[in-house]
C-alpha positions in Angstrom: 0.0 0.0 0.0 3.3 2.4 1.0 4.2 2.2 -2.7 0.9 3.2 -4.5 0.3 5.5 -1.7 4.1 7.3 -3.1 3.4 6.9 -6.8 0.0 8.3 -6.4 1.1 11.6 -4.4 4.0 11.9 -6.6 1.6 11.9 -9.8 -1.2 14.6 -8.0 2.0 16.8 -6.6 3.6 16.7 -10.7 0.4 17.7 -11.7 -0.9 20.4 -8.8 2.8 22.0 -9.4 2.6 22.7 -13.2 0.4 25.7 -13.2 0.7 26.2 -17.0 -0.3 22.1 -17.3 -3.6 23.4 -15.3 -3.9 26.7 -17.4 -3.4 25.0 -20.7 -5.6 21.9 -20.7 -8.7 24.0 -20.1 -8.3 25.8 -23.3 -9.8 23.5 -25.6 -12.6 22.7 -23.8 -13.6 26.2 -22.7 -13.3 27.0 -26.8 -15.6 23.8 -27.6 -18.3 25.3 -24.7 -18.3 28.6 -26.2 -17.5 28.2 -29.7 -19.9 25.5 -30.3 -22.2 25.9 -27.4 -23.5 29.2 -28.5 -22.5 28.6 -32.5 -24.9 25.5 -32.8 -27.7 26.6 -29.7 -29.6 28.3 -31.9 -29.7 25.2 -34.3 -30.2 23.2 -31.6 -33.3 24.6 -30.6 -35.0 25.8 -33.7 -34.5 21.9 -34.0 -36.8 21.2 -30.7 -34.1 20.0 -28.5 -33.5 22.7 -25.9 -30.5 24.1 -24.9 -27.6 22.5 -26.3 -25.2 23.9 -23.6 -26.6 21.6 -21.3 -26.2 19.3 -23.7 -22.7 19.7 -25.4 -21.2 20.4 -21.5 -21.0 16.7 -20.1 -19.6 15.8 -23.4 -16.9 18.6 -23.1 -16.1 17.2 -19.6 -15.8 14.1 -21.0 -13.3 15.4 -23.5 -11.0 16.7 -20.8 -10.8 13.9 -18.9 -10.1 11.2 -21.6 -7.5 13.7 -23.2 -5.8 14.4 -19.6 -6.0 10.3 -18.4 -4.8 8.8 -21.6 -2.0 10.9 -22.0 -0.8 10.5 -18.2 0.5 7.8 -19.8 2.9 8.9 -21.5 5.0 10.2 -18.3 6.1 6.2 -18.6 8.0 6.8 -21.6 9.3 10.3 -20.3 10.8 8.7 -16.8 11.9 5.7 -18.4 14.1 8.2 -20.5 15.3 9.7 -18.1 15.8 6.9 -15.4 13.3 7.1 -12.5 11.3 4.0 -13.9 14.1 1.8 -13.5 14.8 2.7 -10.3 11.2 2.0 -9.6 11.0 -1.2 -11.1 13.9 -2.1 -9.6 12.9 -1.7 -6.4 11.6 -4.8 -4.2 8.0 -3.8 -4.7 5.5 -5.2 -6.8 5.2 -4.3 -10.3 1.0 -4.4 -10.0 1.4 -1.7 -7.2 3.9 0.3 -9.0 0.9 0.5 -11.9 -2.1 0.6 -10.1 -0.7 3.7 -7.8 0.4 5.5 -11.1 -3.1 4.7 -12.6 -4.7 6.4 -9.6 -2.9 8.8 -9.6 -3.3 9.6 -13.4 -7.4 9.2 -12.7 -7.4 11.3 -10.0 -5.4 13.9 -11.7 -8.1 13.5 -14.8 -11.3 13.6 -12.4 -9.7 17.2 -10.9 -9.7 18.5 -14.5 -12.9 17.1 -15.3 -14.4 18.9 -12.6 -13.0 21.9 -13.0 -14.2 22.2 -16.1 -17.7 21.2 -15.1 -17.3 24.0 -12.5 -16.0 26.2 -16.2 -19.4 25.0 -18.0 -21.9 26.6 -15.0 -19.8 30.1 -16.1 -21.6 29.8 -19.4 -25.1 28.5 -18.3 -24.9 24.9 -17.9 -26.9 23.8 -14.8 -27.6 20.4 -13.2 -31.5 19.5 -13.0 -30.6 17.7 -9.5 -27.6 19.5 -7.2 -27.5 16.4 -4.3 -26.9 13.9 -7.7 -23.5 15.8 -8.4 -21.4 13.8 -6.4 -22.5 11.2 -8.2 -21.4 12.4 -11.4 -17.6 12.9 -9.9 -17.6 9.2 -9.4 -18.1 8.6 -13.1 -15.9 10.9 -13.9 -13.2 9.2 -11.7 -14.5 5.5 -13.1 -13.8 7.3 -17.1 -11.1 8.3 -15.9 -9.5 5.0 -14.3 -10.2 3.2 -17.8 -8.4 5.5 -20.1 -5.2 6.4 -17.9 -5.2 2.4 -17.7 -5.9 2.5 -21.8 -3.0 4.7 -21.4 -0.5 2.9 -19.1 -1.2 -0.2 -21.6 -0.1 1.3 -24.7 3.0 3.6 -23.2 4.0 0.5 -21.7 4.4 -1.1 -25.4 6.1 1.9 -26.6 9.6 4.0 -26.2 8.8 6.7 -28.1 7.4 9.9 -27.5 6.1 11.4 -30.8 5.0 7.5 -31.6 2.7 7.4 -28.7 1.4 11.3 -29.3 0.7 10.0 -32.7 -1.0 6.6 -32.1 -2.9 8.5 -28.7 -4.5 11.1 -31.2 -4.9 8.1 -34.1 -7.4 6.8 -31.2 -8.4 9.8 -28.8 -10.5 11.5 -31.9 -12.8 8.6 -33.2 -13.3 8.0 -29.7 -14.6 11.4 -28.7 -16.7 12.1 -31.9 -18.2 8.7 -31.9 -19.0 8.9 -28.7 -22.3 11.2 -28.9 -20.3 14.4 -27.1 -21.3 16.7 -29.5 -24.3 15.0 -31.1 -27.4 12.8 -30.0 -27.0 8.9 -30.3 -31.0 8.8 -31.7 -31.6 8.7 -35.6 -27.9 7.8 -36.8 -27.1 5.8 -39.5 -27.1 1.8 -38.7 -23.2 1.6 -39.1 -22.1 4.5 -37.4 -25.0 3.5 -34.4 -23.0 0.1 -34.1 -20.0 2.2 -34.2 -20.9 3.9 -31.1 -22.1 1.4 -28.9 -18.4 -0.3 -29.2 -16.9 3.2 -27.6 -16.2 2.6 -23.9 -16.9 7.1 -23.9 -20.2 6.6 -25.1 -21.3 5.0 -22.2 -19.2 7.3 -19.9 -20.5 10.8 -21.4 -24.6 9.0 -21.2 -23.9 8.1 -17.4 -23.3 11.9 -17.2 -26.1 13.1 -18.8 -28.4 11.1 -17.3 -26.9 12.4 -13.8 -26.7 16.0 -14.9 -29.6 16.2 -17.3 -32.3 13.1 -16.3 -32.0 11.8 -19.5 -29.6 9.8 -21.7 -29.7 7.3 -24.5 -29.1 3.9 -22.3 -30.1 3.6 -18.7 -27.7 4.5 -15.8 -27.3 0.7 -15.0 -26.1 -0.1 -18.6 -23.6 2.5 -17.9 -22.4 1.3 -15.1 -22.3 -2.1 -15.6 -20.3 -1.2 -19.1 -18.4 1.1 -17.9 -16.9 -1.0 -14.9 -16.8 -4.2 -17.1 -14.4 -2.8 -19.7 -12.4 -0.9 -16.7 -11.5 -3.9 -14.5 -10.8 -5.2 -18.3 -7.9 -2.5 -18.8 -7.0 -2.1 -15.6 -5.9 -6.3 -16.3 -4.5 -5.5 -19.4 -3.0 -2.3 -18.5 -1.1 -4.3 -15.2 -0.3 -7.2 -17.4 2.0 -5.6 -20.3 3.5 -3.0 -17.4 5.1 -6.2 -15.4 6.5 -7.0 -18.9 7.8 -4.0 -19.6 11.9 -3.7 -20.0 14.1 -0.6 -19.3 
């Protein structure tokens, strides 16, 4: 427990120290709630479907924290350049608990900057129909963000390259965020990009939200849930697996 306990503060104190980190992850999203919130609202409800701030701002927070968990990942390739993960893995400790306390550290990390931008998103309007059920909503946010930092730590532990994982990351990240319904509604698609969207693990992540936030989604808070931990505990194994295999 000492050891994940260390690797965890260690990833929360890298990230609470790098004020510009903070500063410049929130960019994107603020410009997706304003840009697009109040470009398409007006579309949005000429076509009968309310306010699409409310709509497009769980997706946004969605967006930050799968950008900011699945590339924690790649601060495996940077210390094993520059020599702190041998020293780790050389260490009598296990190799599980070396990943599982960088992985909750990454997640925590992620669920701080998806909740700051949720916190962002009430700035320009967005407003839960049920206060008592945010809490609630944090959880999922850490749960999305334990699967993709341990998405992350999977495929930085396969790779030695920076610009390769940056590359492959943002080869992934993008059909995963537009397929999974942040910025449109799952009802009326086409059949193949419909079956496209139930296979995303963030379609099921930004719907848990919605329903939380909003009181309505496209699947039922328990198919969420039961999804959404499935395919977690799922990468959390694989994520474990090719980190003890993982040379220096």
């Amino acid at each position: 427990m000492r050891t994940i306990y260390i690797l965890f503060i260690r990833q929360l104190k890298r990230y609470l120290r790098s004020k510009p980190r903070i500063i410049g992850s929130l960019g994107q999203p603020i410009l997706f709630l304003v840009a697009l919130g109040f470009g398409f609202g007006p579309v949005f409800q000429k076509a009968g479907e309310g306010s699409y701030i409310h709509f497009l701002a769980p997706g946004v927070i969605g967006m930050s924290i799968i950008f900011t968990a699945i590339f924690s990942g790649i601060e495996i390739i940077w210390d094993r350049q520059f020599g702190f993960l041998k020293e780790t893995l050389v260490a009598p400790v296990s190799r599980f608990n070396i990943m599982l306390g960088r992985t909750m550290g990454g997640a925590v990390v992620s669920t701080i900057q998806g909740t700051i931008v949720f916190l962002i998103s009430l700035t320009v309007g967005f407003r839960p129909y049920n206060w008592t059920l945010v809490p609630l909503a944090i959880v999922f946010m850490f749960l999305i963000s334990l699967l993709f930092t341990a998405f992350g730590t999977a495929i930085a532990s396969r790779l030695s390259d920076m610009q390769g994982f940056q590359l492959i990351m943002n080869f992934i990240i993008m059909p995963l965020f537009f397929l999974s319904g942040a910025l449109f509604p799952l009802e009326g698609l086409p059949s193949a990009i419909s079956l496209l969207t139930k296979f995303d693990p963030l379609t099921y992540g930004i719907d848990a939200l919605r329903v939380i936030f909003l009181g309505a989604g496209h699947f039922s808070l328990l198919v969420d849930t039961l999804v959404l931990g499935s395919v977690t505990l799922g990468f959390l194994l694989l994520g474990s697996y090719l980190f003890s295999k993982i040379e220096v």
